[in-house]
N, C-alpha and C positions, 0 to 999 in steps of 0.2 A: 431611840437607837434601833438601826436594823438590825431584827434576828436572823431573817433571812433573807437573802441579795437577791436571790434566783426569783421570787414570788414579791418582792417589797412587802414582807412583814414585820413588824413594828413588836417592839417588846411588849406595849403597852395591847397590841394586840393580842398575842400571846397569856399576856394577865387576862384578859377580857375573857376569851374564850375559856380558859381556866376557872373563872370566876361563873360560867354558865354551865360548867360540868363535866371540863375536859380534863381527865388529869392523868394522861398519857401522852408520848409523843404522837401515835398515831391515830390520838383523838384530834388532838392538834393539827394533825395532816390534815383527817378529815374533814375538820371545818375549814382553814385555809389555806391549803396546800403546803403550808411550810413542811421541810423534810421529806418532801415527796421526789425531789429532783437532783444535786448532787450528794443532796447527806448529810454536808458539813451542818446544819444547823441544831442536827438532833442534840447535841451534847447540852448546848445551850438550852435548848429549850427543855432538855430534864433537867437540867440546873436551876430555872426557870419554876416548873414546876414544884422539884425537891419533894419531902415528903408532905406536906401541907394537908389539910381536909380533902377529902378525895370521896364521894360517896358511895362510890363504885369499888372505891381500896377497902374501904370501912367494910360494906356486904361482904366483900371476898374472905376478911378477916375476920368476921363472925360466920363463914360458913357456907354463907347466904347466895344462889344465882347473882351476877353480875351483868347477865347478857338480856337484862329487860331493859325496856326504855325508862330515865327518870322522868317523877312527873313535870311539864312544866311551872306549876306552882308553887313547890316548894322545892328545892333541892336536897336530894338524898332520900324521899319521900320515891320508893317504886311504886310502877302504873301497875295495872292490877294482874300484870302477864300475859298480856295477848288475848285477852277474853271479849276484848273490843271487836267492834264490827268492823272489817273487813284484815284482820291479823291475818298475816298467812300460817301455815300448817311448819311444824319442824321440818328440818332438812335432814336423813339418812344417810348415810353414804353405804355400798355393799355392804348388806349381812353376812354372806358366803361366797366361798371362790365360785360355788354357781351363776350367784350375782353379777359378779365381774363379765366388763366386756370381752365378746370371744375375738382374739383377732380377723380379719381379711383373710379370706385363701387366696393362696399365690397364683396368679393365670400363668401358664406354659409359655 
């Protein structure tokens, strides 16, 4: 059965990717685009989801970062944090209204 018409995603898709470590809808996006384009599909696909094993739910609910990558080998098993070769650096946004961009001056 399609979950979503816009992209021909497959419920059975939806399980899959769940089943590899998605357990949001906009992990779900992520990998197949479902719910990216009119919407309608989201409801289902957290229906879909439900509360089930979620690795990433589990860390959140002990505490733990969520925002590492899980390892491919085991699921719910995190990589080691970014200490790998070529990780990029954190992203910051403004520390002080200094920081912030100054507007354009207006020409005459």
């Amino acid at each position: 059965m399609y979950v979503c018409s816009c992209f021909g995603v497959t419920e059975a898709q939806v399980k899959q990717h769940a089943e590899d470590g998605a357990c949001t809808p906009r992990q779900i996006a992520s990998a197949c685009k479902a719910g990216t384009d009119c919407g309608s599909c989201v409801r289902r696909i957290q229906a879909i989801l439900g509360r089930g094993n979620c690795p990433r739910r589990d860390l959140a609910d002990q505490g733990k970062p969520v925002l590492t990558a899980l390892s491919p080998e085991g699921r719910g098993a995190v990589s080691n944090g970014g200490s790998a070769a070529g990780a990029r650096p954190a992203v910051t946004g403004p520390q002080t209204a200094d920081d912030l961009p100054r507007p354009l001056p207006r020409s005459a």
